[in-house]
C-alpha positions as CSV (number, residue, x, y, z in Angstrom):
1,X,147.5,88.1,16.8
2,X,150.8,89.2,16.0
3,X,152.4,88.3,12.0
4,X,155.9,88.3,11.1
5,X,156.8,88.0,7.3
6,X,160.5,88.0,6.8
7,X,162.8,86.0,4.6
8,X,166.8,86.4,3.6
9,X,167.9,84.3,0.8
10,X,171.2,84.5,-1.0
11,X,171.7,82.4,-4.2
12,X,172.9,83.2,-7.7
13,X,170.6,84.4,-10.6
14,X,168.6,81.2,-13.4
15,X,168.3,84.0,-15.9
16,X,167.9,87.1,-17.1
17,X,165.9,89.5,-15.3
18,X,162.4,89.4,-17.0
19,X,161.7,93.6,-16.6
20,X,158.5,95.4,-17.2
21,X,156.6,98.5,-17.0
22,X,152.8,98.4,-16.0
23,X,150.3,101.2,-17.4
24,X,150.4,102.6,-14.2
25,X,154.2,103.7,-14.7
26,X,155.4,101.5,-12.0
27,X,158.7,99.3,-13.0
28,X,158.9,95.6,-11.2
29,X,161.9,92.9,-12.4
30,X,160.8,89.2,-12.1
31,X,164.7,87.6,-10.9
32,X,165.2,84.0,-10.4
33,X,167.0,82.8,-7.8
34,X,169.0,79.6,-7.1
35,X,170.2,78.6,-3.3
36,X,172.3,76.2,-2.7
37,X,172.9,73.9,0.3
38,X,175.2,71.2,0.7
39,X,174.1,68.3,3.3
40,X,175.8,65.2,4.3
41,X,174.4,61.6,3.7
42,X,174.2,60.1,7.1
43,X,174.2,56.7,5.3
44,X,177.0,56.7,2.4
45,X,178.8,59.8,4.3
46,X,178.2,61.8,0.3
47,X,178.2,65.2,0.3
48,X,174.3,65.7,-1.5
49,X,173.8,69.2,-2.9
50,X,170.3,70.4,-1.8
51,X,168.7,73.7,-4.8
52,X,165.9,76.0,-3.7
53,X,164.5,77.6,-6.7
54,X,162.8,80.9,-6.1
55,X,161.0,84.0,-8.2
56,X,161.7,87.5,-6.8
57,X,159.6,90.5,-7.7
58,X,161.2,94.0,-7.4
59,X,159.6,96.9,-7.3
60,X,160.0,100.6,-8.4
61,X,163.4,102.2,-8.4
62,X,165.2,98.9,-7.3
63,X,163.6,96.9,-10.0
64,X,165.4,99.9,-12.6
65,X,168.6,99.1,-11.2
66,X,168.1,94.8,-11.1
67,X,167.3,95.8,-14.9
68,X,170.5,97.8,-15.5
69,X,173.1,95.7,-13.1
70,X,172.2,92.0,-13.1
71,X,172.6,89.2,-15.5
72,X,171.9,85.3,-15.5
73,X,174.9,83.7,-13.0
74,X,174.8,87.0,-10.8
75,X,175.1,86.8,-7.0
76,X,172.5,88.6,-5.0
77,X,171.1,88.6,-1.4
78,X,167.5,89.1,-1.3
79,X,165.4,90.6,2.0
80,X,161.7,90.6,1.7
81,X,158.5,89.2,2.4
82,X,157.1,85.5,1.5
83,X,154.2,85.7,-0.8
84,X,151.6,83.0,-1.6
85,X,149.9,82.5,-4.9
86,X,147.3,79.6,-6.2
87,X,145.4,80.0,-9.6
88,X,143.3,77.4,-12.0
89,X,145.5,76.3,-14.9
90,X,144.5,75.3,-18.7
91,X,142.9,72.0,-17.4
92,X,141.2,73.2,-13.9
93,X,144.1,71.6,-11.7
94,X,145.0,74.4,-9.0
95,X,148.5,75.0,-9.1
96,X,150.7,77.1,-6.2
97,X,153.9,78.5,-5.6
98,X,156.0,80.8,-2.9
99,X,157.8,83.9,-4.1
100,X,159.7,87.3,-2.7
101,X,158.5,90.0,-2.6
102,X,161.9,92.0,-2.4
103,X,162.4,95.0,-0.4
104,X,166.3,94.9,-0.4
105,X,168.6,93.2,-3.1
106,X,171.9,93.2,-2.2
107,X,174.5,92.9,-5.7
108,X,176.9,90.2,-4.6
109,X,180.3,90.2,-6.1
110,X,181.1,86.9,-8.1
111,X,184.3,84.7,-7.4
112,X,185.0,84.8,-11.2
113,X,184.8,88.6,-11.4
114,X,187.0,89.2,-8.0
């Protein structure tokens, strides 16, 4: 059976990225990512503003450069892969969330900075 993993997201930066070097020697940046989409009440005709929240892991050489370049309120376009992970927190509840596993992160020029 055939598998596609692909996901484009564009969305300005929560925070800082959260860098890191493993034993190993490999570098990976932890970014979080804000997208926003504005939809329109088909009741009260209000414009409602809709915010995906999303973690992005870079790797490697990219994940030097997310280090050096970005800063919380940054624009970036991310291309990657959807990742799944569940784990058993402090009281035994299973917990999950979706992240990005980036293989492209585009540095997006802010409207303040143009």
């Amino acid at each position: 059976m055939a598998a596609f993993n692909k996901i484009i997201m564009m969305g300005n930066l929560t925070r800082d990225p959260e860098y890191k070097q493993l034993p190993s020697g490999m570098a990976v940046c932890r970014l979080g990512i804000a997208s926003n989409r504005q939809i329109k009440n088909r009741q009260t005709g209000a414009n409602i503003q809709e915010v995906c929240y999303v973690d992005v892991d870079v790797w490697g050489a990219q994940a030097e450069s997310c280090r050096q370049y970005l800063q919380k309120g940054r624009g970036v376009l991310v291309e990657g892969r959807l990742k799944f992970d569940s784990w058993k927190d402090a009281e035994g509840a299973t917990r999950s969330k979706h992240s990005i596993i980036a293989d492209r992160v585009v540095f997006l020029q802010n409207a303040a900075s143009q």
